[in-house]
N, C-alpha and C positions, 0 to 999 in steps of 0.2 A: 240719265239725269246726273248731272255732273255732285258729289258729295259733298252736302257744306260741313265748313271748316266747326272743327268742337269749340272753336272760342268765335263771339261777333267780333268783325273787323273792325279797329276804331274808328268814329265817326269820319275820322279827317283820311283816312284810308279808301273807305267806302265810294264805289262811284254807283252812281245813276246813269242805267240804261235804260234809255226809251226805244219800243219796241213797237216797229212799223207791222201793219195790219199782216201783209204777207208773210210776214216770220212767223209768226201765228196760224197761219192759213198752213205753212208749210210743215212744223210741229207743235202742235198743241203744248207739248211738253216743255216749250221755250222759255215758260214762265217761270220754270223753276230750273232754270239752265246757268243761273247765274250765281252759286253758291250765300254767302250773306252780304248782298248786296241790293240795293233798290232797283226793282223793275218799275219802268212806268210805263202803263198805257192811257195812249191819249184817249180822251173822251170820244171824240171821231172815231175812234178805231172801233169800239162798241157799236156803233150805229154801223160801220161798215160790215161785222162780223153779221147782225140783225139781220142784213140784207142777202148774207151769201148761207145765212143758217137754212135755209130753203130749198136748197138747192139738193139733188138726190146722188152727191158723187161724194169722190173725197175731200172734196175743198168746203162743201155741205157740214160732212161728217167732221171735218176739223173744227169749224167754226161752231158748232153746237157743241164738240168737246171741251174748247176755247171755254163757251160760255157757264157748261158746267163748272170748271172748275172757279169762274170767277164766282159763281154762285155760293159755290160748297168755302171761296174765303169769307164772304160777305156775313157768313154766321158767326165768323169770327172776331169779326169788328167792321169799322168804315172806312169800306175803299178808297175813301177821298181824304183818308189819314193814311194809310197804307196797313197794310197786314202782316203779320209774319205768318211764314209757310212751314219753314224750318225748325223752329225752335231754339233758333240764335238769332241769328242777324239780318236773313235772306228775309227782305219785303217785297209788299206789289202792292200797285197804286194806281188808283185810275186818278187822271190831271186832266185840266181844262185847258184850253189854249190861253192864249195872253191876250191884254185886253187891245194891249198897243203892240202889234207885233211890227216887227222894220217892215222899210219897205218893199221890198224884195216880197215878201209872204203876205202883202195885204189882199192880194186877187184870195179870197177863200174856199177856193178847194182843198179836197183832202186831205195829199198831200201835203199843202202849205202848212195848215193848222195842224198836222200832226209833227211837221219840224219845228212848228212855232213853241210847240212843248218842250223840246228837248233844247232852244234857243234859249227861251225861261230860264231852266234849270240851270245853262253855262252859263248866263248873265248874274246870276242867283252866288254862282262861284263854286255849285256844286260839280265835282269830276266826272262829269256828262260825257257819255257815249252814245250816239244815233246808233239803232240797228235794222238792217233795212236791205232786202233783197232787193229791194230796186235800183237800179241801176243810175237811173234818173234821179231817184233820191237822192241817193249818196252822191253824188255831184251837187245837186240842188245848197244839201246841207254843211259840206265841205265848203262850199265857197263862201257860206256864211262865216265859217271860221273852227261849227261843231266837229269835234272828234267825231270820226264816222266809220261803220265797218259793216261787213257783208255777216250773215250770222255763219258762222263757223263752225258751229257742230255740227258734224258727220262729214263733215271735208275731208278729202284728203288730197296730196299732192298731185294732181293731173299729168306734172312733167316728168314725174319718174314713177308712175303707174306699172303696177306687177305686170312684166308681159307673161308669165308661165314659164318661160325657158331660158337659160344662160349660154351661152359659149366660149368653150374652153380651147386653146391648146395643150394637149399631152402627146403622151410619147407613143411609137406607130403601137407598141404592145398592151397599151391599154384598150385601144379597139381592139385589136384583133380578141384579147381578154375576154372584153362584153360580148361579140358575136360567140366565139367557142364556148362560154362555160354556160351562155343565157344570164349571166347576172353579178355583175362586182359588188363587191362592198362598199359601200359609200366611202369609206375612209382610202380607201386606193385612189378616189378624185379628190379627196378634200385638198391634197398641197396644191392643185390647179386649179382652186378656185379661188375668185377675185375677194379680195378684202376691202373692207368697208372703205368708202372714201372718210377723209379725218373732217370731224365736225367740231371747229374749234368751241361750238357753246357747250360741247361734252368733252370737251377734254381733261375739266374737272372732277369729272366724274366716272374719265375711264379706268379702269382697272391699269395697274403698271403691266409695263412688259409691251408686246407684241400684238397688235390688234388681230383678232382671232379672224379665219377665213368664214364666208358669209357660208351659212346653211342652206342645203336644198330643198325648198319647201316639198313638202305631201304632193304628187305628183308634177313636180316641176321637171321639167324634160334638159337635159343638155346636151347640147350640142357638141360632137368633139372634133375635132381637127387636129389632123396630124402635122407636130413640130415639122416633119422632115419631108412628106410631101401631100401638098395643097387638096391634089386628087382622090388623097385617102379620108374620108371623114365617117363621122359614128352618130348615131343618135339612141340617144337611153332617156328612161324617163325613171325618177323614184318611185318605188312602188310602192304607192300610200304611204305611210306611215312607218314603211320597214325601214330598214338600216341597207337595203338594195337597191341598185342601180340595172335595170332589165332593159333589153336592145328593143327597138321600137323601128319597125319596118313598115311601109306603104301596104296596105291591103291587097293581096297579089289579083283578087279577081273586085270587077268592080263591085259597087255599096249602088245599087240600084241605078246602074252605069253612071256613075262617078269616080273620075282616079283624081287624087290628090296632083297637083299641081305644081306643090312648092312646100318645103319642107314644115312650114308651118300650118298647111292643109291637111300633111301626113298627122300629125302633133296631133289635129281637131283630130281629125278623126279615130284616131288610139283612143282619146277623150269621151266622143259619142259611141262608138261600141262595145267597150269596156263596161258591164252590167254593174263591176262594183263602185263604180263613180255616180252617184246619185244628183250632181248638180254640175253641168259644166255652162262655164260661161267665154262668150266668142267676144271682143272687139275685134274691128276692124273698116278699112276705109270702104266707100261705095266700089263693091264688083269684087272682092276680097272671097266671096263666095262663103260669108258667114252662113246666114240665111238657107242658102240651096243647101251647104254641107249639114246643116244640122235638120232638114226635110230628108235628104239623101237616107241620113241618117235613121231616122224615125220611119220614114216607110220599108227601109229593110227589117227594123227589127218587129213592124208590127205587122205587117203582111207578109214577109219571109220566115221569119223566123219565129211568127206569132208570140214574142218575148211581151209585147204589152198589147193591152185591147183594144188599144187606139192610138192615132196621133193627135193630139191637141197643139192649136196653133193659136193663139190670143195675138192682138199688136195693141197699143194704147189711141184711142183717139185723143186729141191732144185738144185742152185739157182731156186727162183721162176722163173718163163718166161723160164727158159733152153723148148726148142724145143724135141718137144716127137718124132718126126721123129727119133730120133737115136737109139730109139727100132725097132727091126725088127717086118713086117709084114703091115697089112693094119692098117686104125686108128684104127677099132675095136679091133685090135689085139693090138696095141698101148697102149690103153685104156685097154681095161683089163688087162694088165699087171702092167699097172702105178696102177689100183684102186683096185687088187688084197684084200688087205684089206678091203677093201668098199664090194667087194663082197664074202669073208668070212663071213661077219658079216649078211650080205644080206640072205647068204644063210640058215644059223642059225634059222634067224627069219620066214623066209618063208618055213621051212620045216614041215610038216605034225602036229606035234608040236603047231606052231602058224600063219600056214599060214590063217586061217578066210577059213570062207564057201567061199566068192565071189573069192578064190583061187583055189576052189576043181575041176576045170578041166583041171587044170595043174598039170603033175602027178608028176615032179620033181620040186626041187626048183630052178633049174637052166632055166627052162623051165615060171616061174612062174615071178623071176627077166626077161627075155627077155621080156615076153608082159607087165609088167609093164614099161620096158626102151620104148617099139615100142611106148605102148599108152602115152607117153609124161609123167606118174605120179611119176616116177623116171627119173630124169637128174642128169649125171655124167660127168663132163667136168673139166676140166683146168684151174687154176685160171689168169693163163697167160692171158684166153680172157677176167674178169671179169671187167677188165678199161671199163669206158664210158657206160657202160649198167646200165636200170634202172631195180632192181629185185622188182615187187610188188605179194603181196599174197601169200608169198613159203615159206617153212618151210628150210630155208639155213641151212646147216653143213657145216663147215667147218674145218678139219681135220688135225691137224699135226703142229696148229696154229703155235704152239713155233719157228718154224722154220722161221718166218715171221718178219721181222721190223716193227716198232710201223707207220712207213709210211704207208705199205703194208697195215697193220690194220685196218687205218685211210681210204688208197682206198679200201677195200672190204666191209668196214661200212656204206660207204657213197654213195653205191651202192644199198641199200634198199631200194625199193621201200611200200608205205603205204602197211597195212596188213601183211607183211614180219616179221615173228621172225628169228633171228639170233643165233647161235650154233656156239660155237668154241672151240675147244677141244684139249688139246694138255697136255706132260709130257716137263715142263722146266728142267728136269733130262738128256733129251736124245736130243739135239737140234745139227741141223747137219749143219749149217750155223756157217762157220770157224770164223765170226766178231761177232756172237753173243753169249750170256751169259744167265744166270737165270736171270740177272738182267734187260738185255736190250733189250730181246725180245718181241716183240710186244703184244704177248699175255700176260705177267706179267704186262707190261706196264699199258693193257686195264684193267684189273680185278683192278689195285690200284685205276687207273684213274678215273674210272665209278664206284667206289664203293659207296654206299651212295642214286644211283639214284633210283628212283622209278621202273622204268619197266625194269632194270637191276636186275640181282639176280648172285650170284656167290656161288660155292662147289668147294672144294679142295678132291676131292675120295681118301682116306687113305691106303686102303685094294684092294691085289691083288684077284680077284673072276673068274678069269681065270681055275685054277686048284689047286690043293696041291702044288703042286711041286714048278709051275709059284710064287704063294705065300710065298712059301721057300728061293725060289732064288730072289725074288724080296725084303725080308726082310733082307737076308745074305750078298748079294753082293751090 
């Protein structure tokens, strides 16, 4: 919740934000996002919240929290004057449409009547801002002439998104340094690390002197390459939160016959095997091999090395909560069609290939996934059930993250129970959640958010390792 200001902003200061049904739908907490300033929700927008309070998912659960809280102002006065929340200046207001709205907004959908509000207020001469995750809207309402804007909190910048790792040139003796001692000091890399580009809106505000070199976040991996020749390179990664820099090598024997690919495959995987890393998070483009590495991953530590009880694999139906009844057949039939990918990958790894001895009396791989689902060491379910459950000891995936709100995020994180690592995985390229963006989805959200922490670690996978082709089209188009 963004903190309002100790003093009310003067009236001629103060703007009015009218706030589309979906900003609401996406955080309930939107209403008070606006420090001492007037919120309005159109009258529509309640009738629309009425309609989706019903529903048993989190757009359900948003919309009944929504309506809580307009309840819990209404003791406090009349919504149709406005309330204060704060205790200075910050209002909410439910408004009606207008009686005569232009022409453009007279067909009366929802929609319309809910810009026809925010139309009021700029004609009115108040400093009117639409907000509105629709896309359509904000078009809609811009052409009218309304100040208009996408809601903004928990965005962050999509084009220069944390990949995990930097690359440096130094000198051939700092490799050679990190492989012989097992580990530099961070401060023997700091003169080779790149410094901040200049942000002339902070220039005000920088400190005099020499702008400092940028820091290696809590397992941020670097790349090293040698000044002198191209062939010689290094890779280290921070360990956690020390003040060292430790050499990071490809896993000499396969991860449930999987070898890393490409140096950013290497990265994931120091990431998923590492016990002291409790949350890693994958982007990357389709065939980048997010997915398979972080299953690769999970069946060696839970069936080889028995480190956790199980592997848990969640993906979101989009919306999340939508009801898997509306696939034909039983739930098994259900389910395997929703996790179709989950067991392509499945099947991949467990095929003769890299199925492990304790596999060899299962003569297919489809045969080998079934007694791994019956005996409990593979679970594949629906994130719809994961509210209110406590998950301890599992090796969690969760799959297709981007499609998820930084909410969603928030509840399947807070689901972890102790011994629990967490996996999320997702291409913010392909997100199929109509209100969301690269910027706003859950999973970008989580990797800037949790950047820095010690048993977090984050990879951005570059390189499509799917096929030729997959890597053709994944570079061209």
């Amino acid at each position: 919740m963004t903190p309002a200001s100790s003093d009310a902003a003067p009236d001629n200061e103060r703007k009015v934000f009218v706030l589309d049904t979906n900003v609401l739908l996406h955080n309930p907490e939107s209403l008070f996002m606006f420090a001492d300033n007037e919120v309005v929700i159109p009258f529509v927008v309640i009738e629309e919240l009425d309609a989706f309070k019903k529903q048993n998912d989190d757009v359900g659960r948003n919309a009944r929290q929504v309506i809580r809280h307009l309840d819990s102002l209404r003791r406090k006065g009349k919504l149709s004057d406005g309330v204060r929340w704060n205790g200075h200046g910050g209002t909410v207001k439910i408004d009606f449409a207008v009686n005569d709205p232009p022409a453009a907004l007279r067909n009366p959908t929802p929609d319309n009547r809910i810009i026809s509000v925010a139309y009021q207020h700029m004609k009115r001469g108040d400093r009117t801002v639409f907000i509105s995750k629709d896309i359509n809207a904000r078009i809609k309402s811009d052409a009218l002439g309304i100040p208009t804007m996408d809601f903004e909190a928990q965005k962050v910048d999509a084009d220069r998104l944390y990949t995990g790792y930097v690359t440096l040139n130094v000198d051939t003796a700092l490799i050679n340094q990190l492989y012989e001692e097992k580990q530099i000091p961070l401060s023997d890399i700091e003169p080779y690390l790149p410094r901040p580009e200049a942000d002339p809106d902070a220039e005000q505000h920088a400190p005099a002197g020499k702008p400092q070199p940028i820091k290696l976040q809590a397992n941020q991996f670097a790349m090293l390459h040698d000044n002198l020749d191209p062939s010689h390179t290094g890779l280290g990664r921070r360990l956690g939160e020390t003040n060292h820099l430790i050499p990071v090598t490809a896993p000499r024997k396969s991860v449930f016959g999987i070898f890393a690919r490409n140096v950013q495959q290497t990265m994931a995987l120091d990431l998923l095997l590492d016990d002291e890393i409790r949350l890693v998070t994958l982007l990357g483009t389709a065939g980048s091999g997010k997915t398979l590495l972080a299953l690769a991953a999970g069946l060696a530590k839970a069936l080889n090395e028995q480190r956790y009880d199980r592997v848990l694999v969640a993906r979101p139906i989009m919306p999340m909560g939508r009801d898997i009844g509306y696939l034909p057949g039983d739930v098994e039939d259900k389910l395997t069609a929703w996790m179709q990918p989950i067991f392509d990958n499945l099947t991949y790894l467990l095929s003769t290939r890299g199925a492990g001895s304790q596999h060899a009396e299962s003569k297919t791989p489809e045969q080998r996934i079934k007694a791994l689902i019956d005996s409990g060491q593979i679970v594949l379910e629906p994130l719809t059930y994961i509210r209110g459950r406590s998950i301890p000891n599992q090796f969690m995936i969760v799959d297709e993250a981007q499609n998820l709100t930084p909410h969603e995020v928030k509840t399947i994180a807070s689901r972890v129970g102790e011994g629990t690592k967490l996996i999320l995985t997702g291409d913010v390229r392909q997100i199929d959640n109509p209100y969301l963006d690269g910027s706003s989805n859950g999973l970008s959200y989580l990797v800037e958010a949790m950047k820095g922490v010690g048993i977090v670690g984050h990879v951005m996978l570059a390189k499509s390792e799917r096929s030729e082709l997959a890597s053709l089209i994944a570079d061209r188009l």
